[in-house]
TORKELUM-793703 format. One record per residue (C-alpha): residue in one letter; residue number from 1; x, y, z. Coordinates in steps of 0.05 Angstrom, whole numbers, plus 5000, padded with zeros to 4 digits. Each point is the difference from the previous one (the first is absolute). Example, Ala and Ser with C-alpha at 12.3 -4.5 7.8 and 13.67 -1.06 7.14 Angstrom:
2
 residuo num   xx   yy   zz
       A   1 5246 4910 5156
       S   2 5027 5069 4987
// end
This chain:
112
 residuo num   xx   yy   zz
       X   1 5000 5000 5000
       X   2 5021 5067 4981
       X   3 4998 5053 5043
       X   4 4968 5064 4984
       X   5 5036 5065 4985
       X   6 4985 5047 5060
       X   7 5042 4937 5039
       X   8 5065 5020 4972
       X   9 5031 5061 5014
       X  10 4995 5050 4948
       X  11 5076 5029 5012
       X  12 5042 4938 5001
       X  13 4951 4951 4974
       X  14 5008 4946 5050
       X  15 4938 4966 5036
       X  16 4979 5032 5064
       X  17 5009 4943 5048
       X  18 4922 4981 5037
       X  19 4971 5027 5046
       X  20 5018 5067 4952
       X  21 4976 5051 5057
       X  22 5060 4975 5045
       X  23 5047 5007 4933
       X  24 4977 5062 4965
       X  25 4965 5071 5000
       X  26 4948 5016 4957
       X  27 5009 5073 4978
       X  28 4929 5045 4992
       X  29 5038 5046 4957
       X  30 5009 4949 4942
       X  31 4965 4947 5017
       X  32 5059 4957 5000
       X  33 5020 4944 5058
       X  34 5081 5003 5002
       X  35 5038 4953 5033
       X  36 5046 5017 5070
       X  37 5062 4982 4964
       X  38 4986 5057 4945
       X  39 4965 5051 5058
       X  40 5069 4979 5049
       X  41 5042 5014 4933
       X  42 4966 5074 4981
       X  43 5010 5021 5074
       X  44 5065 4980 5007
       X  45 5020 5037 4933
       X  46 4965 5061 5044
       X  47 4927 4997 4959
       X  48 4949 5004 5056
       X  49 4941 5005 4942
       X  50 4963 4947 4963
       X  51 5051 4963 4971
       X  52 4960 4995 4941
       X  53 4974 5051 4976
       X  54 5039 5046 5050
       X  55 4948 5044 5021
       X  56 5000 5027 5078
       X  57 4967 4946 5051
       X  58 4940 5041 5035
       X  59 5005 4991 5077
       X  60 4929 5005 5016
       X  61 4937 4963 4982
       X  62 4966 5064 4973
       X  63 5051 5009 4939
       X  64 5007 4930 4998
       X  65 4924 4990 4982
       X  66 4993 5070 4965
       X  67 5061 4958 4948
       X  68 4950 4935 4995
       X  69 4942 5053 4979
       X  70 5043 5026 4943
       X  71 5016 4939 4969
       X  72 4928 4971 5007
       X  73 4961 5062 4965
       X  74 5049 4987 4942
       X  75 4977 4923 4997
       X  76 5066 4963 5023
       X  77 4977 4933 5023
       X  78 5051 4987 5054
       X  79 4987 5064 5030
       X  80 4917 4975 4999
       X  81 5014 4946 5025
       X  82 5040 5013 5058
       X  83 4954 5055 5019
       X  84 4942 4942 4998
       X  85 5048 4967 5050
       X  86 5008 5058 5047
       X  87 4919 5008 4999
       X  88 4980 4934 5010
       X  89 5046 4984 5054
       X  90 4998 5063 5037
       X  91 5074 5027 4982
       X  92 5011 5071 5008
       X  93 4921 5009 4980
       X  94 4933 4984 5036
       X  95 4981 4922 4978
       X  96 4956 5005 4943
       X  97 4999 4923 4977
       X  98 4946 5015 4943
       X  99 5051 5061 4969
       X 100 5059 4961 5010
       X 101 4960 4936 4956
       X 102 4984 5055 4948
       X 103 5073 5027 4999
       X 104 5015 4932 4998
       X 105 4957 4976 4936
       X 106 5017 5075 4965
       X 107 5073 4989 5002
       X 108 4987 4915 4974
       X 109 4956 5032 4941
       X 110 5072 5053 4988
       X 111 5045 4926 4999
       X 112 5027 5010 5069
// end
């Protein structure tokens, strides 16, 4: 079985080992789940931003979501989806299990 491409990181290309949360950070700014070995990498060469995409990390939940919003009013289904997430479980917003669903079944109808 193959595994699917948001499990390998999209710096060094190498499989994120499981249980992915303990081996990686997923990045709101692009999306993008990099490995430690790549974050560990960009901070020792002095790069305390996404090491993706490079832009700033936001410290606080308020910028953090106000990011999400952006990329889900221009129809990016990662950015739907994980906003889905944060409704239905009551992450950072109020639980709201029937928006997260739709969230969820907009961003499957986008190819997320």
């Amino acid at each position: 079985h193959e595994r699917p491409e948001g499990d390998y990181c999209p710096i060094c290309s190498l499989p994120i080992p499981f249980r992915m949360d303990d081996h990686s950070a997923f990045n709101v700014c692009c999306m993008k789940r990099i490995c430690n070995g790549c974050n560990v990498a960009a901070q020792k060469r002095g790069m305390h931003d996404c090491a993706f995409c490079r832009t700033p990390i936001e410290d606080n939940e308020a910028d953090t979501l106000a990011m999400v919003q952006a990329r889900v009013q221009k129809k990016d289904p990662q950015a739907i989806l994980f906003l889905g997430r944060k409704y239905f479980f009551g992450e950072l917003l109020q639980t709201d299990k029937r928006k997260g669903v739709e969230m969820w079944t907009e961003a499957a109808e986008l190819g997320s």
